[in-house]
C-alpha positions as CSV (number, residue, x, y, z in Angstrom):
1,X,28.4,26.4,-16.1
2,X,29.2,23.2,-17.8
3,X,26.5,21.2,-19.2
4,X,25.7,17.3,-17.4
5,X,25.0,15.7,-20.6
6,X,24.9,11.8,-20.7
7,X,24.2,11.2,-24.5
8,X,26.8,12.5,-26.8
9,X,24.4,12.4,-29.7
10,X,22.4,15.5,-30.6
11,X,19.0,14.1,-30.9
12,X,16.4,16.6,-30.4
13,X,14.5,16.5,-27.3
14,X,10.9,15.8,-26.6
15,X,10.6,18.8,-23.8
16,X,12.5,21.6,-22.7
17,X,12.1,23.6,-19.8
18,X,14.4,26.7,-19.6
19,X,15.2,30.0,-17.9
20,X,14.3,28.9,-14.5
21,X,16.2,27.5,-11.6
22,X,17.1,23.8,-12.1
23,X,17.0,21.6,-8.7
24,X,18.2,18.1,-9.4
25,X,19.1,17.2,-6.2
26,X,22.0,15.6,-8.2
27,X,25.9,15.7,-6.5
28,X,27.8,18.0,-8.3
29,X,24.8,19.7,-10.3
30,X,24.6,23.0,-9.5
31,X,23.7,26.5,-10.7
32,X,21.3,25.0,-14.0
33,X,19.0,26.8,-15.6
34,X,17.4,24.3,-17.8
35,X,16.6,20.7,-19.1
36,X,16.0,18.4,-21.3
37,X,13.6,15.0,-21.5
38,X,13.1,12.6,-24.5
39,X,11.9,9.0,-24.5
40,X,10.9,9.6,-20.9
41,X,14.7,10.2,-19.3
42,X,16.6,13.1,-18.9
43,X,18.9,14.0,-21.5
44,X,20.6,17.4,-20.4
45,X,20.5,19.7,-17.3
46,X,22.6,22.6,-17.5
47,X,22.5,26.2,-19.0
48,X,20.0,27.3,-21.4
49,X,22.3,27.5,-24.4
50,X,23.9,24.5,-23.9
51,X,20.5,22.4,-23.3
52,X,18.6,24.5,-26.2
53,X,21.1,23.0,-28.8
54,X,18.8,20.1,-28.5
55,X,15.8,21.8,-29.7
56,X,14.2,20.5,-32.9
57,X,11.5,20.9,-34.9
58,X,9.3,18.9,-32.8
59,X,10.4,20.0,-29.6
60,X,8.0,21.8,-27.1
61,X,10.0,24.4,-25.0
62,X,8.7,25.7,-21.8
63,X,9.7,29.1,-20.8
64,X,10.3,28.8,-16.9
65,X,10.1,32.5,-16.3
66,X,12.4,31.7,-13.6
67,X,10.6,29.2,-11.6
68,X,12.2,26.1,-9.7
69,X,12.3,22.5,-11.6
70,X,12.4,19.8,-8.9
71,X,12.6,16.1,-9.1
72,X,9.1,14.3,-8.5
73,X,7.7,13.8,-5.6
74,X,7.4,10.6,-4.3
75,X,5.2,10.5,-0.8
76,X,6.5,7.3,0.8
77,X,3.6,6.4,2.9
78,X,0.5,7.6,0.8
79,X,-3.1,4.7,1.0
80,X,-4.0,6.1,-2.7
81,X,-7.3,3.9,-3.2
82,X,-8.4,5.2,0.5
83,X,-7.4,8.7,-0.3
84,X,-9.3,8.8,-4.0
85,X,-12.1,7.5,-2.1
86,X,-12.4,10.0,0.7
87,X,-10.8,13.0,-0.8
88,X,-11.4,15.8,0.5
89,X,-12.1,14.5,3.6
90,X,-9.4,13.1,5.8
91,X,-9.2,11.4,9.6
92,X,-7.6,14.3,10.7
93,X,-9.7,17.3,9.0
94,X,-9.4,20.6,10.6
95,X,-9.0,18.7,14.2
96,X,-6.3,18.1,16.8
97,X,-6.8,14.5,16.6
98,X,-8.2,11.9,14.1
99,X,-12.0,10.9,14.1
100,X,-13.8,8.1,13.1
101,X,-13.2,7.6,9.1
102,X,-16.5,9.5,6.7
103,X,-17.7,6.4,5.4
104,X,-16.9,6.6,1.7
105,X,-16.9,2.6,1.0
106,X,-15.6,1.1,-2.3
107,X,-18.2,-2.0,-2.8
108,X,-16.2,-3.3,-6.4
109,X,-13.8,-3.0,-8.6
110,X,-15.3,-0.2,-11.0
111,X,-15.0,2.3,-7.5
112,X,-11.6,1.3,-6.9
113,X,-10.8,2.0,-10.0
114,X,-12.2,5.4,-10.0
115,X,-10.7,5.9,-6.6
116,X,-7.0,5.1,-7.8
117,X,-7.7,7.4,-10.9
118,X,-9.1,9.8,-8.9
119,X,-5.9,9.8,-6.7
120,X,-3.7,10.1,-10.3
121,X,-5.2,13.2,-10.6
122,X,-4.7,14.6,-7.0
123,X,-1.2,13.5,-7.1
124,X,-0.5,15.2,-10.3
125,X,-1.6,18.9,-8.9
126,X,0.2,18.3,-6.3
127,X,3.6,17.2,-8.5
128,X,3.7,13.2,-7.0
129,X,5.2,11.4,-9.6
130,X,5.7,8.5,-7.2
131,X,3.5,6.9,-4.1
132,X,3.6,4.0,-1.6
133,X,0.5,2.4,-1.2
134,X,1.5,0.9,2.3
135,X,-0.2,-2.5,2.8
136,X,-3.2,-4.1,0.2
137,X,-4.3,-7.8,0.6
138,X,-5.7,-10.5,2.0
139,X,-5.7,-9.5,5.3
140,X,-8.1,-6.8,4.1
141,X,-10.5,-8.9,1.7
142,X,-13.9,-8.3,4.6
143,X,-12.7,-4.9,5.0
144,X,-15.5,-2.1,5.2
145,X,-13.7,0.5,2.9
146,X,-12.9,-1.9,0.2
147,X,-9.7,0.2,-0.3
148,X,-7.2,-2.4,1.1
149,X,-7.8,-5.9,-0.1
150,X,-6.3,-8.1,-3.0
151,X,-8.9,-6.7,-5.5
152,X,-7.4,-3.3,-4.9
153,X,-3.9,-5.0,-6.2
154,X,-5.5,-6.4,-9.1
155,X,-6.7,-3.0,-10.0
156,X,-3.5,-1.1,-9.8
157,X,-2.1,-3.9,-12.0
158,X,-4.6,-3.4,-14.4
159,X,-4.1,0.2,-14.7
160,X,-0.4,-0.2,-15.5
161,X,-0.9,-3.1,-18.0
162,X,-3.2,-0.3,-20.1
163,X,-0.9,2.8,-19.3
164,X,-3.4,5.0,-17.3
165,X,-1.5,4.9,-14.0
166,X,-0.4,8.9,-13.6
167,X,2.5,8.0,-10.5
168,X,4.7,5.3,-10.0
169,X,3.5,2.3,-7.3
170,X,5.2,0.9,-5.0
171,X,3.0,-1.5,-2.7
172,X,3.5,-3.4,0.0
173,X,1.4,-6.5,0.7
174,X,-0.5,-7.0,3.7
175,X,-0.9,-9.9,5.7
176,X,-3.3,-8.8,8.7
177,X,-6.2,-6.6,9.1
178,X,-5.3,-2.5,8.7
179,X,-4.3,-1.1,12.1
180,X,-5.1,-4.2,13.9
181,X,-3.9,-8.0,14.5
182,X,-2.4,-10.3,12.3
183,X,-0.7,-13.7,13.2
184,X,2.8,-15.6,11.9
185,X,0.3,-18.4,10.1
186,X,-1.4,-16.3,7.6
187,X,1.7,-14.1,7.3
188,X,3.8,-17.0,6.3
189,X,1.2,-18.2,4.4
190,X,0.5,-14.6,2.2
191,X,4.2,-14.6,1.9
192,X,4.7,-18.2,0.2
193,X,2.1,-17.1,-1.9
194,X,2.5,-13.1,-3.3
195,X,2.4,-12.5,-6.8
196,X,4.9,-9.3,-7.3
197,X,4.5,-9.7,-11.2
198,X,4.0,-6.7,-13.1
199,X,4.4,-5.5,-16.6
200,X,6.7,-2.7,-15.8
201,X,8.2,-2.7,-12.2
202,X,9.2,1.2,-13.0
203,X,5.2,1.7,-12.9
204,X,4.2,-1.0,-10.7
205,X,6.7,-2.6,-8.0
206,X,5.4,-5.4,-5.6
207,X,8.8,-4.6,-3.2
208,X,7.4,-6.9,0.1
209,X,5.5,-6.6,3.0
210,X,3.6,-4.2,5.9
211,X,3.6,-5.4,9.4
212,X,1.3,-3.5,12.1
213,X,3.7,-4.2,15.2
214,X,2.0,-1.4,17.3
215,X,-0.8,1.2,17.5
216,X,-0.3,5.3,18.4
217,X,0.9,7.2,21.4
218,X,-2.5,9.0,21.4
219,X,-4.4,6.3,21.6
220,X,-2.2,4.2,24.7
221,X,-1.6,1.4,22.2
222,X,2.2,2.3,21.4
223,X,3.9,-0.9,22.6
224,X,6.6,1.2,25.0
225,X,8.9,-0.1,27.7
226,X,7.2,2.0,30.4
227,X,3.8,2.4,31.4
228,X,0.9,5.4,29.9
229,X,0.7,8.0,32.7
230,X,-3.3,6.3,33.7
231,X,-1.3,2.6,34.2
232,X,-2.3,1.0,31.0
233,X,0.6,-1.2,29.4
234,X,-0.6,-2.1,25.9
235,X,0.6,-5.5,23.6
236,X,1.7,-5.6,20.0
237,X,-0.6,-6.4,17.8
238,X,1.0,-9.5,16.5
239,X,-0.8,-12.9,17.9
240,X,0.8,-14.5,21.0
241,X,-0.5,-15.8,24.4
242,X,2.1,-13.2,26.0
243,X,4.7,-10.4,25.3
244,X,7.4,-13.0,24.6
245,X,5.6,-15.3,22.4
246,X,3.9,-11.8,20.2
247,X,7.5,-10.2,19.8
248,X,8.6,-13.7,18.9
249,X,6.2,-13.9,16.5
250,X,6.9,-11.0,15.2
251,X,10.6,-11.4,15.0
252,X,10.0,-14.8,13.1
253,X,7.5,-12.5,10.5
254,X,10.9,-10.2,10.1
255,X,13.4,-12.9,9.6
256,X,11.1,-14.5,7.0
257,X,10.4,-11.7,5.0
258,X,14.4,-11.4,4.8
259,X,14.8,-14.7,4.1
260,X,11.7,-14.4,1.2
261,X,14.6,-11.3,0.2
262,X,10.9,-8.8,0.5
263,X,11.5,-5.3,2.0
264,X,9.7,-5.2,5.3
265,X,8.1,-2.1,6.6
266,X,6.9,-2.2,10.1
267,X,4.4,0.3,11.8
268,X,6.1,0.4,15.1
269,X,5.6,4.1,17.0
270,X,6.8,2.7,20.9
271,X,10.5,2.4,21.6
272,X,9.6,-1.7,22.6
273,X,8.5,-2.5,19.6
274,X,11.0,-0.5,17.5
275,X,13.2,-2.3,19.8
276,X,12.3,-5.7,18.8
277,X,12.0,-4.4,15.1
278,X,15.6,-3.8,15.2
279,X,16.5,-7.1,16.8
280,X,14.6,-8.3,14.5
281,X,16.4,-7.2,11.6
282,X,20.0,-7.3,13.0
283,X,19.2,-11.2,13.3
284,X,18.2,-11.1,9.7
285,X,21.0,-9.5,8.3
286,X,23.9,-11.7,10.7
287,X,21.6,-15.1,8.4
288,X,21.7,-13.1,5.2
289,X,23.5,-9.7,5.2
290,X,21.9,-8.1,2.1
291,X,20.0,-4.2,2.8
292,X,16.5,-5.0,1.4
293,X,15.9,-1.4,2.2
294,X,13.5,-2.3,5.5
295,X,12.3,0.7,7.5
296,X,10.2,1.7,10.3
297,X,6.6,3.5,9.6
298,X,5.9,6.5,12.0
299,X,8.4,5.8,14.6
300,X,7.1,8.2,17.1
301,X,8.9,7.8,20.1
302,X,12.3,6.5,18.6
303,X,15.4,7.3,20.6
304,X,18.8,8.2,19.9
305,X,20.5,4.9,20.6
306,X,18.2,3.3,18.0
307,X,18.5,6.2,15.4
308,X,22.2,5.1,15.8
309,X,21.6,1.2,15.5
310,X,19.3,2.2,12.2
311,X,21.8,4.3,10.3
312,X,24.0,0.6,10.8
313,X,21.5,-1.4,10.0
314,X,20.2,0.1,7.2
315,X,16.9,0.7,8.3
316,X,15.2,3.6,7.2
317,X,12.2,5.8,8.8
318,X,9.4,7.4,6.9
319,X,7.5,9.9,9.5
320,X,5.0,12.6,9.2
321,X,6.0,16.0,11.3
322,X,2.4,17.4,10.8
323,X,1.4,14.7,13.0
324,X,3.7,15.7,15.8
325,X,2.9,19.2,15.5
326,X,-0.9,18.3,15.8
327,X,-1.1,15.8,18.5
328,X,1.7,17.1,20.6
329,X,-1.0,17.7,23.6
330,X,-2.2,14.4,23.4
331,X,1.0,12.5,23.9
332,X,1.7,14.5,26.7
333,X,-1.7,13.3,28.3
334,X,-0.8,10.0,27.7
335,X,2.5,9.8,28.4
336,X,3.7,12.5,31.1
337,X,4.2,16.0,30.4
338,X,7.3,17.1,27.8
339,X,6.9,13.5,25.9
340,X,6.1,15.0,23.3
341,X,8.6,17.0,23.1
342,X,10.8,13.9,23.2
343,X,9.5,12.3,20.4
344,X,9.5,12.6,16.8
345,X,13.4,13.4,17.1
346,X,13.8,14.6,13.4
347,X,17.0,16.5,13.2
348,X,18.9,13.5,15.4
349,X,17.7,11.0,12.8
350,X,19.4,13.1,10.2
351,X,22.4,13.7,12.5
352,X,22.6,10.0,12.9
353,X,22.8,9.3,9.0
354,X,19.1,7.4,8.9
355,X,17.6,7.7,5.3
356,X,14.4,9.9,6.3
357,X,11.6,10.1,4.4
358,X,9.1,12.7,5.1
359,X,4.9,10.9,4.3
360,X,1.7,12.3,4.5
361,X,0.2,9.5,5.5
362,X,-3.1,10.5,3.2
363,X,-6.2,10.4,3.5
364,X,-4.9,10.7,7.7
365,X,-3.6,13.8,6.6
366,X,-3.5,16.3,3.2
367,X,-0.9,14.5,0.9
368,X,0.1,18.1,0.4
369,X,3.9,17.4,0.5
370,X,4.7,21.2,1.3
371,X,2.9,21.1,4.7
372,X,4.7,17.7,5.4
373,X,8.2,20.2,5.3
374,X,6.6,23.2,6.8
375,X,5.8,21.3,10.4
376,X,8.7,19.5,10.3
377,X,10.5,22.6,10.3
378,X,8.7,23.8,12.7
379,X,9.0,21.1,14.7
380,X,12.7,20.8,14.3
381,X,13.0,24.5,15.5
382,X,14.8,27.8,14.2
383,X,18.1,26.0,11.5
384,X,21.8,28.0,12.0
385,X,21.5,27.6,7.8
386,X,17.7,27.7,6.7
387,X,18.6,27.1,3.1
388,X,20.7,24.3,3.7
389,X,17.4,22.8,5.7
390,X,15.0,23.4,3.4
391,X,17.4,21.3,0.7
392,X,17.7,18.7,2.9
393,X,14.4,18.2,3.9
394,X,12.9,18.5,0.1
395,X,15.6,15.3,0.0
396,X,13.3,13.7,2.3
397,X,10.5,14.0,-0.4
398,X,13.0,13.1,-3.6
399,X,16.2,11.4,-2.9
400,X,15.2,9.2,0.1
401,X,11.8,8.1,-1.2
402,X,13.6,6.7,-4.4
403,X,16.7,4.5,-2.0
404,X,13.6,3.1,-0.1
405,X,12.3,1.9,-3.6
406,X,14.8,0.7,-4.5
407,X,15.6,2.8,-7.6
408,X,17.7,5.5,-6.8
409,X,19.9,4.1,-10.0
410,X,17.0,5.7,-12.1
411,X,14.5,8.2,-10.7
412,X,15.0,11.0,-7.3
413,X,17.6,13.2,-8.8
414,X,17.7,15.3,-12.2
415,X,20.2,14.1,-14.0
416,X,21.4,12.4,-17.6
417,X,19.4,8.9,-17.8
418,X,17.0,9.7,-14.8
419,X,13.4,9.2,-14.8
420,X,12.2,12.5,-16.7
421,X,9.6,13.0,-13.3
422,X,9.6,16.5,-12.1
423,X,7.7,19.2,-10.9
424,X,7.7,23.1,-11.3
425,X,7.0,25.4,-8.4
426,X,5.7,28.7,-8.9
427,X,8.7,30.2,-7.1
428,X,12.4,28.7,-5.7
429,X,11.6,27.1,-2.2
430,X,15.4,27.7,-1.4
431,X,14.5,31.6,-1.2
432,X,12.1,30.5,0.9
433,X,11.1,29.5,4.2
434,X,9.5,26.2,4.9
435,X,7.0,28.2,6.6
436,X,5.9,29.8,3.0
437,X,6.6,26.9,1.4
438,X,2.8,25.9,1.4
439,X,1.6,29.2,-0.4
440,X,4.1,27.9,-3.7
441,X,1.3,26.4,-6.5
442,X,2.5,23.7,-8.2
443,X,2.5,24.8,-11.8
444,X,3.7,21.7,-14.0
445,X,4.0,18.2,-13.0
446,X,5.7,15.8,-15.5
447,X,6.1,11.6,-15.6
448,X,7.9,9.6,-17.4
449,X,8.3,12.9,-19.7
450,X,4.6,14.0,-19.9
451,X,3.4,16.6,-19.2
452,X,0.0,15.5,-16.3
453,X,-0.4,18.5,-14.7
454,X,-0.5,22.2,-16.1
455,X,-1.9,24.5,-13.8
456,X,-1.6,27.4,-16.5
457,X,-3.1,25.4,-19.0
458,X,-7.1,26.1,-20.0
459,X,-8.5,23.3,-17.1
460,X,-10.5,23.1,-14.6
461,X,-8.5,24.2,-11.1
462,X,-7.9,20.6,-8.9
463,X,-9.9,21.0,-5.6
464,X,-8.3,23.6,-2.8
465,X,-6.1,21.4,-0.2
């Protein structure tokens, strides 16, 4: 094959990885066998001779024994202080539905620290190079984890200023209490008054704002256009005196963010309040037609007509199949019998052109990415072309992440001048089936061309997920 080279000097490379099977998720990249990283980008992909002429004296070359090179991971939806702080426990745990939270508090700034270095280090095993912490501020400040507020912020910023973050951030700011109310004032109020300054935006990105619209089917607090099968008719969370004035509100919190040119993710799992999410946004864009990248969180019970007005909107959808799979008996309880089966429509939002991005949702659930694509699989049912699937949907953990940050100009795909993130599976998930995808250890992770994870290496194994 020819080699994709994108620097016509010979410099010698920092890293090598050859003899394996070379994934980079790149368009017209196929059939590579190796790669090259220096100064933290990609230099070469192609076949081992041609990427081994960049070999120097000081260059370390891995011998992929014919393992799989991916891009990074990059879990879109991931509450890394929460998760270092909880890990290994989660809300979910070995149980059809969430429980009430182990109490695993952070009471300063020393444990948050720890808990986002802890979660470095859980990422790395598990090849994240990249990770949305989905709503830190003010409206958290009195919270009783401590993993939410400004402070947490201020830590994370820290971190990057002195080089010990081992994953890229992306946070959103958060303007009302986690999973519960918040109100236009003190939204329009955080808003006017965010800091997004970093030293490095590739390590640290401040890219706008969470909104809780809604609750979950589960629980009877989705905010639907139809009653729960026992009568009750839930609100949004947003402050109002009635329905009108609370989706007004929250349409006002939309448009503003827009305006303020912030990316807007909104937890919104009913079809109302997806519904108003969109009108939201369509309103925004006919003021200011720019794609800021917004995007629903969780989206349970989205339906085709809005998967269609998403794709034209721009508005992406970042959704966790293991839920689905686990709480399918639930939403049929609440809602009537074969919701469930109804909701979570993954393959239509991919027929329907919506960027998809598959979360974990951590500490909720694992933030094992392979389990994420093993239920949605499963969920999605028996594919006419399984390898084709399994590609797209390890998309849905690369490519799609990075165009909802806003960087797919430099990190998602393998390619000459990328981001040198990757990871290296044990064996090539497409020979595999999602199903067996979750047995494949994660042998090498790499960031920003260095090498965080070595599962071979002489170390103490990470914890079992």
């Amino acid at each position: 094959m020819r080699t994709a080279d994108g620097d016509a000097r010979n410099t010698p490379a920092d890293l090598i990885l050859r003899g394996g099977v070379v994934h980079t998720m790149a368009p017209g990249v196929r059939g590579a066998t190796a790669v090259a990283l220096r100064g933290g980008t990609v230099v070469r992909v192609g076949d081992d001779t041609g990427v081994l002429a960049l070999a120097g004296p000081g260059t370390r070359v891995i011998d992929l024994a014919g393992r799989a090179v991916l891009p990074g991971i990059n879990d879109a939806h991931l509450h890394g202080t929460w998760l270092g702080a909880m890990w290994p426990d989660t809300l979910f745990g070995d149980a059809v539905a969430p429980g009430p939270p182990p109490e695993h508090p952070l009471p300063d700034d020393a444990a948050r620290r720890r808990a986002i270095l802890r979660t470095g280090d859980l990422a790395a095993s598990l090849g994240i190079t990249s990770y949305t912490e989905p709503g830190l501020g003010p409206g958290e400040d009195g919270g009783r984890t401590g993993a939410f507020g400004s402070s947490v912020a201020e830590q994370y910023r820290a971190l990057a200023a002195e080089g010990l973050l081992r994953a890229r951030i992306t946070v959103l700011w958060l303007y009302g209490e986690l999973d519960g109310p918040s109100d236009l004032e003190h939204f329009l109020a955080g808003l006017s008054a965010a800091d997004g300054t970093t030293a490095d935006p590739r390590w640290l990105r401040f890219a706008g704002v969470k909104i809780f619209a809604d609750g979950i089917p589960p629980m009877r607090s989705a905010y639907t256009h139809h009653c729960y099968a026992d009568g009750i008719r839930p609100s949004l969370l947003v402050a109002g005196g009635d329905d009108a004035e609370r989706e007004a509100n929250l349409t006002r919190m939309i448009v503003a963010a827009h305006r303020a040119g912030q990316q807007v993710g909104v937890h919104a799992t009913g079809d109302r309040s997806i519904d108003v999410t969109l009108d939201a946004v369509e309103r925004a864009r006919a003021a200011h037609d720019v794609d800021l990248g917004h995007y629903i969180i969780h989206g349970d019970l989205v339906t085709g007509p809005q998967l269609r007005r998403m794709a034209a909107l721009g508005v992406g959808l970042d959704t966790q199949p293991e839920i689905a799979v686990r709480t399918r008996s639930l939403v049929n309880d609440a809602l009537g019998p074969g919701s469930a089966e109804a909701a979570w429509p993954l393959q239509a939002a991919l027929d329907a052109g919506v960027s998809m991005c598959l979360t974990s949702d951590a500490p909720v659930l694992s933030p094992d990415w392979r389990r994420q694509i093993a239920a949605a699989d499963a969920w999605m049912g028996a594919a006419a072309d399984p390898r084709a699937r399994m590609e797209r949907l390890l998309r849905c953990y690369t490519v799609e992440p990075a165009r909802q940050d806003a960087a797919a100009s430099w990190k998602g795909t393998l390619a000459p001048g990328m981001a040198a993130d990757l990871c290296v599976l044990a064996a090539d998930p497409l020979t595999l089936t999602p199903a067996e995808l979750p047995d494949v250890e994660v042998d090498l992770t790499v960031v920003d061309g260095r090498i965080v994870h070595d599962r071979t290496a002489a170390a103490p194994a990470p914890q079992a997920l």
